[in-house]
PDB file with SEQRES, HELIX, SHEET and CRYST1 records, atoms N, CA, C and O in Angstrom:
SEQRES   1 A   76  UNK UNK UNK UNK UNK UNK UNK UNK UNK UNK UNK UNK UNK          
SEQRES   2 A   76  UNK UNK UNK UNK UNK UNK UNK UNK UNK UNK UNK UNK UNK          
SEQRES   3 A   76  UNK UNK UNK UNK UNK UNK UNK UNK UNK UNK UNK UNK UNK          
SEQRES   4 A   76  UNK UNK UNK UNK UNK UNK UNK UNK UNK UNK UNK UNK UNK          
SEQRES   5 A   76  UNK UNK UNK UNK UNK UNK UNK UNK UNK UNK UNK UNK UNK          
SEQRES   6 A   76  UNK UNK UNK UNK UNK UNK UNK UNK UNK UNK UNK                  
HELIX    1 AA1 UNK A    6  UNK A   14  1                                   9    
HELIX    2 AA2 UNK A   17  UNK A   21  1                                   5    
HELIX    3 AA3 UNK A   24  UNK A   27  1                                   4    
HELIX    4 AA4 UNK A   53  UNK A   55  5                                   3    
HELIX    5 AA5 UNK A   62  UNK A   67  1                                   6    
HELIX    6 AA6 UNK A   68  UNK A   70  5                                   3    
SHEET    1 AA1 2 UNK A  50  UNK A  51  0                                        
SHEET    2 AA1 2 UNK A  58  UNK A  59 -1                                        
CRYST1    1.000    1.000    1.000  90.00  90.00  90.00 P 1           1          
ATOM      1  N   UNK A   1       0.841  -1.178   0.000  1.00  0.00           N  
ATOM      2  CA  UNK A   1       0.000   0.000   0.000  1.00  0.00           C  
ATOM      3  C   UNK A   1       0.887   1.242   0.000  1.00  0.00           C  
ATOM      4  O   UNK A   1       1.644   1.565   0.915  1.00  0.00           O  
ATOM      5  N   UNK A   2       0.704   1.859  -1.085  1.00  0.00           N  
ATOM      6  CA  UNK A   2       1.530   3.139  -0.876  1.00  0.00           C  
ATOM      7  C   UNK A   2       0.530   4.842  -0.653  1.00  0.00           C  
ATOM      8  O   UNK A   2       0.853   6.028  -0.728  1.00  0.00           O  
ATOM      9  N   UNK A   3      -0.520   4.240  -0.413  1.00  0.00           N  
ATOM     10  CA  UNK A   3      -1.615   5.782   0.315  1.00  0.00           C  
ATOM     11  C   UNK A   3      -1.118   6.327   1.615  1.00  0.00           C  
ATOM     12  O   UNK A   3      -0.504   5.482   2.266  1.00  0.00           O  
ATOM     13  N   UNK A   4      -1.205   7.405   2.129  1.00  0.00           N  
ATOM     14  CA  UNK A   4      -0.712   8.148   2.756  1.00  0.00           C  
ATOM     15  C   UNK A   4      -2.128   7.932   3.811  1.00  0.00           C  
ATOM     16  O   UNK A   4      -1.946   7.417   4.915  1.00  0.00           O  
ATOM     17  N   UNK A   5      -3.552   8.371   3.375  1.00  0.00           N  
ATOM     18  CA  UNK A   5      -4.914   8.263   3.980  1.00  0.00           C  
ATOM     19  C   UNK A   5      -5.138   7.170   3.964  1.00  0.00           C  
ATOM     20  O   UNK A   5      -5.078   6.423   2.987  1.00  0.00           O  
ATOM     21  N   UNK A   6      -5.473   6.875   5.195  1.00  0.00           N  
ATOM     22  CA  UNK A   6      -6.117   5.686   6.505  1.00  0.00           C  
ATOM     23  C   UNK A   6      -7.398   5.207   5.901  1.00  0.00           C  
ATOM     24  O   UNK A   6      -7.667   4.008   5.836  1.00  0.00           O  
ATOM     25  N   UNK A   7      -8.406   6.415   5.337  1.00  0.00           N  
ATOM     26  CA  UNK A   7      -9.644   5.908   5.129  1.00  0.00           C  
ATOM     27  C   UNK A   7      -9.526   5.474   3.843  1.00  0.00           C  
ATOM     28  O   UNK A   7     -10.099   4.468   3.426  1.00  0.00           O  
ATOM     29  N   UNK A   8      -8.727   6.259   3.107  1.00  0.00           N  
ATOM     30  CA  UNK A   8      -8.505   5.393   1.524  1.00  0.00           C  
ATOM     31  C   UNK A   8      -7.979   4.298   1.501  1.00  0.00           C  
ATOM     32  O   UNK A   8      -8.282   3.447   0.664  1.00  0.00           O  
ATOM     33  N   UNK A   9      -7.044   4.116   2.474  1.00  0.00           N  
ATOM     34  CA  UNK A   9      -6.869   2.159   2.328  1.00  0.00           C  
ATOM     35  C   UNK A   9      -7.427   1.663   2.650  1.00  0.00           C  
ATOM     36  O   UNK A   9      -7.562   0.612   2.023  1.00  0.00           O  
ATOM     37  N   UNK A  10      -8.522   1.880   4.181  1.00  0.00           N  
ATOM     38  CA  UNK A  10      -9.555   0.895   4.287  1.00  0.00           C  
ATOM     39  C   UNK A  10     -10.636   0.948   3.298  1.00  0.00           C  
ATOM     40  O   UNK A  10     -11.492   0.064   3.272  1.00  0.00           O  
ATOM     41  N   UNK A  11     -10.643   1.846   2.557  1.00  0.00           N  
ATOM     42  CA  UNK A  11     -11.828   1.478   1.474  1.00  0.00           C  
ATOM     43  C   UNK A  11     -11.449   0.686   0.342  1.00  0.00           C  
ATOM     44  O   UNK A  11     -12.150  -0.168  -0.199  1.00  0.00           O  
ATOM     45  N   UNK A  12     -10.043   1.105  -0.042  1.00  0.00           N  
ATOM     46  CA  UNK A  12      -9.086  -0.576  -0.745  1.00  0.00           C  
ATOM     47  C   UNK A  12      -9.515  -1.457  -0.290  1.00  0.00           C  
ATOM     48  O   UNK A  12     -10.271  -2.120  -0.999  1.00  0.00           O  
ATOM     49  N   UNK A  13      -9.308  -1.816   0.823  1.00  0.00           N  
ATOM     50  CA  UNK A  13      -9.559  -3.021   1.635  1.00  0.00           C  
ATOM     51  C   UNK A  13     -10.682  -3.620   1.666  1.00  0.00           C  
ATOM     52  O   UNK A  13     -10.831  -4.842   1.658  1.00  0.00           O  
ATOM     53  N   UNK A  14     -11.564  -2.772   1.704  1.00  0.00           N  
ATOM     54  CA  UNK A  14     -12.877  -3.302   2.026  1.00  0.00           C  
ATOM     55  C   UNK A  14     -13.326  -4.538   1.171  1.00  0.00           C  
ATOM     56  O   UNK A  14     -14.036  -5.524   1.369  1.00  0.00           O  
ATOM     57  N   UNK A  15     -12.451  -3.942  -0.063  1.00  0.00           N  
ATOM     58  CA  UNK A  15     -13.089  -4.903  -1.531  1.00  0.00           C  
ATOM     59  C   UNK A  15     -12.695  -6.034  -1.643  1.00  0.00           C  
ATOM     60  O   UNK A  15     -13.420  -6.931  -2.074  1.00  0.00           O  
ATOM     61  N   UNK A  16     -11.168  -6.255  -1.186  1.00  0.00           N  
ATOM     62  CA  UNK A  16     -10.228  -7.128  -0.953  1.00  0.00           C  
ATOM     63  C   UNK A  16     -10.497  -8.127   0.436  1.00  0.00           C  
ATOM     64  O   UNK A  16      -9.533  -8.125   1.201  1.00  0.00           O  
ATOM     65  N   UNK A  17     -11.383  -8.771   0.764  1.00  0.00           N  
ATOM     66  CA  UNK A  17     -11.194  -9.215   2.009  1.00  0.00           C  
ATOM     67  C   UNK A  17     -10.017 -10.118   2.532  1.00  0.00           C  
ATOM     68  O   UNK A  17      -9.577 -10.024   3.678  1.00  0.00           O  
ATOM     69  N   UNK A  18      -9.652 -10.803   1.800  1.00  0.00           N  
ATOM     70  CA  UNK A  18      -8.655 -11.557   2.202  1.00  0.00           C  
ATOM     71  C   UNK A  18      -7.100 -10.983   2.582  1.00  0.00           C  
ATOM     72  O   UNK A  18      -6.242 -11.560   3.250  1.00  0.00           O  
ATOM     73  N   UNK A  19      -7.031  -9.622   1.915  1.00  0.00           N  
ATOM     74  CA  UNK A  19      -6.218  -8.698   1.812  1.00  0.00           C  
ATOM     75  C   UNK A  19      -6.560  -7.709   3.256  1.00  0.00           C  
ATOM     76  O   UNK A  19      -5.603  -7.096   3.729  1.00  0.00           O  
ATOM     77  N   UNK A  20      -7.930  -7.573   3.932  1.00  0.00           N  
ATOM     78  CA  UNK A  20      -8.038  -6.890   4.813  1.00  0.00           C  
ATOM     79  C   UNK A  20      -7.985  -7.532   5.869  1.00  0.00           C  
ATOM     80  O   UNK A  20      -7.736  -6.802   6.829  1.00  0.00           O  
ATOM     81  N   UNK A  21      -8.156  -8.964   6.205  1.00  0.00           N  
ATOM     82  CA  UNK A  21      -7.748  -9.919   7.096  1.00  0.00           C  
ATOM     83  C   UNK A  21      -6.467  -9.871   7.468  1.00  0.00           C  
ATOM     84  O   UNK A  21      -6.105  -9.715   8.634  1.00  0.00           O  
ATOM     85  N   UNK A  22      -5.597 -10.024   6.339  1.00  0.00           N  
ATOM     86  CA  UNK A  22      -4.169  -9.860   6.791  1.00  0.00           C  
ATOM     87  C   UNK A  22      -3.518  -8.471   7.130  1.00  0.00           C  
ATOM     88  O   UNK A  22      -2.397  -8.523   7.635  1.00  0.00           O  
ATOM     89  N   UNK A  23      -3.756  -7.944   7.039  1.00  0.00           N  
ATOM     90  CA  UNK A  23      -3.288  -6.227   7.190  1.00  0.00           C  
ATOM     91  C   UNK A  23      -4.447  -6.127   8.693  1.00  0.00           C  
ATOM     92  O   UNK A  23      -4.148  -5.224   9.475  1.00  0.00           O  
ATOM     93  N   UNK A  24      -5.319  -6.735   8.964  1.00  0.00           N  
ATOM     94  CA  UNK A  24      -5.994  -6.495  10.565  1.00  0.00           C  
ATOM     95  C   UNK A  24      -4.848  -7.271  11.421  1.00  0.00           C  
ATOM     96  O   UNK A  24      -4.414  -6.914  12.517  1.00  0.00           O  
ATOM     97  N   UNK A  25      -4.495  -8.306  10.741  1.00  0.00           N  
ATOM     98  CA  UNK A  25      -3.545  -9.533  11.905  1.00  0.00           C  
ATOM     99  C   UNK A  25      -2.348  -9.173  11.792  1.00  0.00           C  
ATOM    100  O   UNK A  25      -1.603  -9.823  12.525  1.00  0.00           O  
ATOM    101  N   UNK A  26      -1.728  -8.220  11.030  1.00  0.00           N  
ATOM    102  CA  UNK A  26      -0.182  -7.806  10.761  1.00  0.00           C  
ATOM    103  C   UNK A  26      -0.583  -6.278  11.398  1.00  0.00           C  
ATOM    104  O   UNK A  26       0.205  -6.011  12.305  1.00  0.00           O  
ATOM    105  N   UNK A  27      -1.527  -5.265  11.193  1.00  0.00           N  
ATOM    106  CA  UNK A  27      -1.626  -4.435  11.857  1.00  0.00           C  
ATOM    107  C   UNK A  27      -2.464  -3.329  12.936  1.00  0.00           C  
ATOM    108  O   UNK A  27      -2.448  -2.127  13.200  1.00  0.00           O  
ATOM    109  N   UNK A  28      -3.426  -4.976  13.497  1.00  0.00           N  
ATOM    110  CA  UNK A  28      -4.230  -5.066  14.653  1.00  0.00           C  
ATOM    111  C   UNK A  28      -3.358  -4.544  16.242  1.00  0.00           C  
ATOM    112  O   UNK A  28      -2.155  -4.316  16.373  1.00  0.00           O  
ATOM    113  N   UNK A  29      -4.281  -4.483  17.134  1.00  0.00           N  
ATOM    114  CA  UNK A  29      -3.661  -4.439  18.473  1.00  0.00           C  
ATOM    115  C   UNK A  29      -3.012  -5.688  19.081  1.00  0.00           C  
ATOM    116  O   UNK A  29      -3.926  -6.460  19.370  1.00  0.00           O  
ATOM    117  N   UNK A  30      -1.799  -6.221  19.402  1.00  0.00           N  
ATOM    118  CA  UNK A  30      -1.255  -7.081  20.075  1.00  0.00           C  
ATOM    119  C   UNK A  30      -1.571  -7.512  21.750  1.00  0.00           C  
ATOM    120  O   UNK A  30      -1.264  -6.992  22.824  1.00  0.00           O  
ATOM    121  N   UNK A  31      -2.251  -8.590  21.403  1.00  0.00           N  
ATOM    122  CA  UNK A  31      -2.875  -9.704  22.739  1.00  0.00           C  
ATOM    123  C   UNK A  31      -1.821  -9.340  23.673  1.00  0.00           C  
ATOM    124  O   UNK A  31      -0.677  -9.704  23.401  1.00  0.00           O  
ATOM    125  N   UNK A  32      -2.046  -8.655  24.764  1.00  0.00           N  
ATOM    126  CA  UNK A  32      -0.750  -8.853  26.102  1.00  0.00           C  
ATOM    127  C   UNK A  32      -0.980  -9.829  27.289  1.00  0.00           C  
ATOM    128  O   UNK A  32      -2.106 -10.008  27.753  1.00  0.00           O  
ATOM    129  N   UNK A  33       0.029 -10.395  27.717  1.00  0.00           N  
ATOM    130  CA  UNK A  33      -0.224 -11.524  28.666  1.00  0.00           C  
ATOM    131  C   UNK A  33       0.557 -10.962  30.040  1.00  0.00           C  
ATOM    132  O   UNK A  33       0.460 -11.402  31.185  1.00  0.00           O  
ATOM    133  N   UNK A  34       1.324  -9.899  29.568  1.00  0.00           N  
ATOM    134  CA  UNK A  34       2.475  -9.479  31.129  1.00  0.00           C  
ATOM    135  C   UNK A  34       2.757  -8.104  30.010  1.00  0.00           C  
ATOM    136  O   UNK A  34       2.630  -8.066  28.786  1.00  0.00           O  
ATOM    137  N   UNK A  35       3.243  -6.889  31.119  1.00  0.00           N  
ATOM    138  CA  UNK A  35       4.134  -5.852  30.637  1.00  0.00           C  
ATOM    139  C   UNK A  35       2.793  -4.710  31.357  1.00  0.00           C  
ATOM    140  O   UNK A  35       1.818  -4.935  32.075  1.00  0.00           O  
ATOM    141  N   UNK A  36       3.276  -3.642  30.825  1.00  0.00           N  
ATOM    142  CA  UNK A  36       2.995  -2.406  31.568  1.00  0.00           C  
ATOM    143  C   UNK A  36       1.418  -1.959  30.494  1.00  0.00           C  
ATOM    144  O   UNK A  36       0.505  -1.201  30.817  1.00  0.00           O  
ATOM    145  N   UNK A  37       1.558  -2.642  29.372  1.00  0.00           N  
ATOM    146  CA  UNK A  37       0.158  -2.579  28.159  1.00  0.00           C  
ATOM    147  C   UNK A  37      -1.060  -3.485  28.576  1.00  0.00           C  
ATOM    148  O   UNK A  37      -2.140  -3.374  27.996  1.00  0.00           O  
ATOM    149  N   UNK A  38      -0.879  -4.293  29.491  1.00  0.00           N  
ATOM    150  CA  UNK A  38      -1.865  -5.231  29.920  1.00  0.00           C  
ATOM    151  C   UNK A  38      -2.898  -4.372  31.356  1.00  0.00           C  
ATOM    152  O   UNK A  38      -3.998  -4.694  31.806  1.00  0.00           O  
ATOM    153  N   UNK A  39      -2.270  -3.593  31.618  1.00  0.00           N  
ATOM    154  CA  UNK A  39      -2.939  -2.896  32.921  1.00  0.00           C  
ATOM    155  C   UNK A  39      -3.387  -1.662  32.600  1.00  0.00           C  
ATOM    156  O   UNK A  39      -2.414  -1.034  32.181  1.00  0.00           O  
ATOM    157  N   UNK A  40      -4.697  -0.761  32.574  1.00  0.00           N  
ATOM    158  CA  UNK A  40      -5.151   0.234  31.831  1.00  0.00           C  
ATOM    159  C   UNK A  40      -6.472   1.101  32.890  1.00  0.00           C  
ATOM    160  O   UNK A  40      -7.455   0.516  33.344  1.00  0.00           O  
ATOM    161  N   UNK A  41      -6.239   2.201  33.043  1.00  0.00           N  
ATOM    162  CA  UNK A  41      -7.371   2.713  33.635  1.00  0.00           C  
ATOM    163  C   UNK A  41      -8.505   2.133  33.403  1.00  0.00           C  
ATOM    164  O   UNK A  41      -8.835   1.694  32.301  1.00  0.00           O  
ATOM    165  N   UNK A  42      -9.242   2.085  34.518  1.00  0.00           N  
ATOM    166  CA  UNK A  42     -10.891   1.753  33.841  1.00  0.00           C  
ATOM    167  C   UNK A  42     -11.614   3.395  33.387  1.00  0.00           C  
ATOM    168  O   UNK A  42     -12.044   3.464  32.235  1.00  0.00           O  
ATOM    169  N   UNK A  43     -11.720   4.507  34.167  1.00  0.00           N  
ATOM    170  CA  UNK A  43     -12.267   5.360  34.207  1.00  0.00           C  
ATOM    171  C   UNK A  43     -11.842   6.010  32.428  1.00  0.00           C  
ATOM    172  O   UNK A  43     -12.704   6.245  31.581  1.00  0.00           O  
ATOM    173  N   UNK A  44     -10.285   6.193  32.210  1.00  0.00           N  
ATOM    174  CA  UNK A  44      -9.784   7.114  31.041  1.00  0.00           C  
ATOM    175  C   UNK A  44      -8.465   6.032  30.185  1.00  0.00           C  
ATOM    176  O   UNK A  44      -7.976   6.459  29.139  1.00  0.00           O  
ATOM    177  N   UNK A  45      -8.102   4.959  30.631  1.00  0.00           N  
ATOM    178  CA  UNK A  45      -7.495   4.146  29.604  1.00  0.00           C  
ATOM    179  C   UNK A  45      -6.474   4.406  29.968  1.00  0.00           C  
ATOM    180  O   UNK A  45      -5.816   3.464  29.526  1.00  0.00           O  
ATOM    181  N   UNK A  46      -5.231   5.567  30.927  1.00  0.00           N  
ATOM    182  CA  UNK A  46      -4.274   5.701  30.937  1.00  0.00           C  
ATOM    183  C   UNK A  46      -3.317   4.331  31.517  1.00  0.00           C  
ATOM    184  O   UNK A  46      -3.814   3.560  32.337  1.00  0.00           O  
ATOM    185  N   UNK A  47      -2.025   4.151  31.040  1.00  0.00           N  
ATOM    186  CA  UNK A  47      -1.373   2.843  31.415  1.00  0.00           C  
ATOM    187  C   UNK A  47      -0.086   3.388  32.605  1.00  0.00           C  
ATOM    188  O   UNK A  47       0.592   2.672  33.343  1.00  0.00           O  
ATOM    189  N   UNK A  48      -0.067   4.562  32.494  1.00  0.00           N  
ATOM    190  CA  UNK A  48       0.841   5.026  33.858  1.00  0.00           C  
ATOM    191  C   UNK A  48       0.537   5.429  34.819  1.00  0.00           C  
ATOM    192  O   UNK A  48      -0.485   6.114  34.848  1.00  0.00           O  
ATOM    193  N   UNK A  49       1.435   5.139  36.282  1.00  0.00           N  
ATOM    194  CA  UNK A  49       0.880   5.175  36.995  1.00  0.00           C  
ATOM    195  C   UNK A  49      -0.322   4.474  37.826  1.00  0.00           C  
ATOM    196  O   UNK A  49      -0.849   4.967  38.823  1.00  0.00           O  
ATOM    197  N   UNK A  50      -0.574   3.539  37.380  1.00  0.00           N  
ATOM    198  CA  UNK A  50      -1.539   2.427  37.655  1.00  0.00           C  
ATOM    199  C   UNK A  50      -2.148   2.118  39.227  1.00  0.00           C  
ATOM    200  O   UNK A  50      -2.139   0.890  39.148  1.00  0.00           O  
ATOM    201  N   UNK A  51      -2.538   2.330  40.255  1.00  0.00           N  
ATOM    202  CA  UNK A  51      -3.251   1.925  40.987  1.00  0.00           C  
ATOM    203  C   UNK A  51      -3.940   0.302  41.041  1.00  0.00           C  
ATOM    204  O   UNK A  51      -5.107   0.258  40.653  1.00  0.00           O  
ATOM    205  N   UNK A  52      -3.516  -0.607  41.346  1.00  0.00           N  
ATOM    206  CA  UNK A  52      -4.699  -2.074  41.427  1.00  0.00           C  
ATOM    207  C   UNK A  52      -4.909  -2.673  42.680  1.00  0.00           C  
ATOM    208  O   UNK A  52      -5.626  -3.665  42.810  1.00  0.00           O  
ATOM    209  N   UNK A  53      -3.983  -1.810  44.145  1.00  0.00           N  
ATOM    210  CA  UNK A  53      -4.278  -2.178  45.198  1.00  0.00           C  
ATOM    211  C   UNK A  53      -5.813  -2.631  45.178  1.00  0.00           C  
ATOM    212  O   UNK A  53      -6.498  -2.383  44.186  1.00  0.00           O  
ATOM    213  N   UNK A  54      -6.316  -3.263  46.226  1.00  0.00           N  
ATOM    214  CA  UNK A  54      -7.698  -3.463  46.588  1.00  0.00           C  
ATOM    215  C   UNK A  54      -8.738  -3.483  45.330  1.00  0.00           C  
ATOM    216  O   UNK A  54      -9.931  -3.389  45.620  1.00  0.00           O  
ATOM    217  N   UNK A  55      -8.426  -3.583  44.144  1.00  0.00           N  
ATOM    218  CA  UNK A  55      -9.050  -3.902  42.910  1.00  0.00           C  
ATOM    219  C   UNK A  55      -9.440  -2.786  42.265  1.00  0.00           C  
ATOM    220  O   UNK A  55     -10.260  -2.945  41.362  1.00  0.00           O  
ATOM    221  N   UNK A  56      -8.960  -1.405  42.561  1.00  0.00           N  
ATOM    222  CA  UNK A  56      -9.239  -0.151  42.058  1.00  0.00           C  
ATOM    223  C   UNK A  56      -9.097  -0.041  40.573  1.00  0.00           C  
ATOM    224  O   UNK A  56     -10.031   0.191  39.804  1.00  0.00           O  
ATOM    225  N   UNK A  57      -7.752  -0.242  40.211  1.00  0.00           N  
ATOM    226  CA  UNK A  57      -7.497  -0.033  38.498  1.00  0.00           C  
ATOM    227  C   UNK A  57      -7.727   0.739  38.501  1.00  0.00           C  
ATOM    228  O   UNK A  57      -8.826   0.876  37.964  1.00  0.00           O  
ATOM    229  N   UNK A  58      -7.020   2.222  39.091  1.00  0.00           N  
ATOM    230  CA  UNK A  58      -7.228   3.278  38.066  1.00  0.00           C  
ATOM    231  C   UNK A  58      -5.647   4.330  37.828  1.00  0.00           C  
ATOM    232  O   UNK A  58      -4.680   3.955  38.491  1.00  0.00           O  
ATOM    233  N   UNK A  59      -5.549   4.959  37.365  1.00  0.00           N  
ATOM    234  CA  UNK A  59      -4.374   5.904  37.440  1.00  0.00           C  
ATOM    235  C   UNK A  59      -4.853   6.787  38.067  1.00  0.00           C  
ATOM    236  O   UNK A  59      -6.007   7.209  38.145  1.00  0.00           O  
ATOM    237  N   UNK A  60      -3.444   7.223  38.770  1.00  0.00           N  
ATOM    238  CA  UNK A  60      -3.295   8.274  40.128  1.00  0.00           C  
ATOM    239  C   UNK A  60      -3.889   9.498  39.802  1.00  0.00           C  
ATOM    240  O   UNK A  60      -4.031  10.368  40.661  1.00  0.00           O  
ATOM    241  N   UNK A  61      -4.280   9.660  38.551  1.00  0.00           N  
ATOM    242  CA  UNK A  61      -4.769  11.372  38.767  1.00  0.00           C  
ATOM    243  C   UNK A  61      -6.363  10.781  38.447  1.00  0.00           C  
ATOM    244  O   UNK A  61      -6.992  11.836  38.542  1.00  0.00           O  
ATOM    245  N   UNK A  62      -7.090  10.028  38.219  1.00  0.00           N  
ATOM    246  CA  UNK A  62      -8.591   9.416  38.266  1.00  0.00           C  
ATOM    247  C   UNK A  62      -9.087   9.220  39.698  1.00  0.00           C  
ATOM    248  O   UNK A  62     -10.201   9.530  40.122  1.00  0.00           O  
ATOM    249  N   UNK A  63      -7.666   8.424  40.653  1.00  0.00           N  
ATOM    250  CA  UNK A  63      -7.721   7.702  41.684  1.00  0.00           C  
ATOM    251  C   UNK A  63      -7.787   9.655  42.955  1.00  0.00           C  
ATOM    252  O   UNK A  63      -8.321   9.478  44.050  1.00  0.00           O  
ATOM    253  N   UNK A  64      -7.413  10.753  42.746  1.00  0.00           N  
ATOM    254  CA  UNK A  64      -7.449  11.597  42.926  1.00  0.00           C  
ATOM    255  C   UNK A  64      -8.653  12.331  43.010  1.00  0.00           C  
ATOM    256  O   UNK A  64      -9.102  12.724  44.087  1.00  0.00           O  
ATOM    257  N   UNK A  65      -9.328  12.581  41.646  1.00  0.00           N  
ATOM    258  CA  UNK A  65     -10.436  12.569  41.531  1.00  0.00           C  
ATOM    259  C   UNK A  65     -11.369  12.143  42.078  1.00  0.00           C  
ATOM    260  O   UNK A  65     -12.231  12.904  42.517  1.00  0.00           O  
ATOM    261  N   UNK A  66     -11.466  10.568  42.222  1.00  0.00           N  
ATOM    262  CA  UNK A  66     -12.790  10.234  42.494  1.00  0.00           C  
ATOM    263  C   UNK A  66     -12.548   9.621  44.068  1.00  0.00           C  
ATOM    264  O   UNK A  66     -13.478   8.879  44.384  1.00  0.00           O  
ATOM    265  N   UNK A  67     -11.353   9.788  45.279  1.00  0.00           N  
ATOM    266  CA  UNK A  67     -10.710   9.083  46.196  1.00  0.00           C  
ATOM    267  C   UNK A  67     -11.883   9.702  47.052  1.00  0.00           C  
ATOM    268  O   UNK A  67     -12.633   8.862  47.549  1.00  0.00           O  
ATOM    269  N   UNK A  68     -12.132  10.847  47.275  1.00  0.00           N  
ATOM    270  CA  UNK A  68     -13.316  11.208  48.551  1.00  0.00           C  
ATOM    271  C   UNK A  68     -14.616  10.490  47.972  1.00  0.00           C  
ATOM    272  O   UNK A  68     -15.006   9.722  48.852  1.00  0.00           O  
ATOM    273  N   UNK A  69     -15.311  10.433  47.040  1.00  0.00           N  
ATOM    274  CA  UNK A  69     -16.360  10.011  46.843  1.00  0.00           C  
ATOM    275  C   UNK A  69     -16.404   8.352  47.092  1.00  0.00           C  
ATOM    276  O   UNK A  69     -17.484   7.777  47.226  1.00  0.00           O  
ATOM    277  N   UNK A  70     -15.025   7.587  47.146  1.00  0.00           N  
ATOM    278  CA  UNK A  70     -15.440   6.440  47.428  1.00  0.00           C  
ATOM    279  C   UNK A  70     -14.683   6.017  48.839  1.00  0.00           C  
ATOM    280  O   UNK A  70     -14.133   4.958  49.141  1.00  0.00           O  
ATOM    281  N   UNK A  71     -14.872   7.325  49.639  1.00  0.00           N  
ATOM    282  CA  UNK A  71     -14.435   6.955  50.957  1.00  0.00           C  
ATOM    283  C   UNK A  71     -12.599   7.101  51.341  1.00  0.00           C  
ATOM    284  O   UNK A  71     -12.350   7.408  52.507  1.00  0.00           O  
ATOM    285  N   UNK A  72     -11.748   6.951  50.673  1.00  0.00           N  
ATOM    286  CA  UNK A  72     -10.814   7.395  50.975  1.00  0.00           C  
ATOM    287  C   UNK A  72     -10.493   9.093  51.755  1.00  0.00           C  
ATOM    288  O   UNK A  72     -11.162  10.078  51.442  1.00  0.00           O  
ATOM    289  N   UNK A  73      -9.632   9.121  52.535  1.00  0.00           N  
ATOM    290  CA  UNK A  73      -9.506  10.358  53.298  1.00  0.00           C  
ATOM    291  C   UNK A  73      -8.112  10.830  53.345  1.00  0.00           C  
ATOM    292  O   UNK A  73      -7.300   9.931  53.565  1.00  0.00           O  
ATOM    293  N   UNK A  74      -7.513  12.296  53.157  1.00  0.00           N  
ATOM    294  CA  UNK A  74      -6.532  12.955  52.685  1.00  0.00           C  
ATOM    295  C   UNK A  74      -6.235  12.717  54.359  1.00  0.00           C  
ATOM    296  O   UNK A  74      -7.230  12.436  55.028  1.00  0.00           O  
ATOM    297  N   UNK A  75      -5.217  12.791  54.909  1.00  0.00           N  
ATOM    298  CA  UNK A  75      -4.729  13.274  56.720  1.00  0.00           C  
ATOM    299  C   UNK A  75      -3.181  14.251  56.662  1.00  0.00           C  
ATOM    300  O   UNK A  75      -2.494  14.574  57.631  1.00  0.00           O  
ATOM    301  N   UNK A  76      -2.955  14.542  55.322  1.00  0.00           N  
ATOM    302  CA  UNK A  76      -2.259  15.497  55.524  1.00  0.00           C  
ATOM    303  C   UNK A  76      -2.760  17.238  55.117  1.00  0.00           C  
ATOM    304  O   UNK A  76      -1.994  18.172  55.352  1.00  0.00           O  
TER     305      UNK A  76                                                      
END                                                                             
């Protein structure tokens, strides 16, 4: 593929299925089993910073946000 536009190759593609199968499995999202891509905010998707104590899943500036409303308390 030498197009520059995203939507013009998937409309190549579209026609081509067998051609759009392989270009989904060569340039789909990669299955994670371990690493820092497998753990993801629930609230906004961010992968840094992660929070999963006590089953929270969220990143520290979500976990900020929403920490008084689910009972957590600041003491400094």
């Amino acid at each position: 593929m030498t197009t520059k536009d995203w939507k013009k190759q998937l409309k190549i593609l579209s026609v081509k299925p067998p051609k759009m199968n392989k270009y989904i499995k060569h340039n789909g999202k990669k299955v994670r089993s371990c690493g820092i891509d497998l753990h993801h905010c629930i609230k906004c998707g961010r992968t840094g910073g992660h929070i999963s104590k006590y089953g929270l899943h969220m990143c520290r500036l979500c976990f900020r946000d929403y920490a008084v409303k689910m009972g957590f308390k600041k003491y400094s």
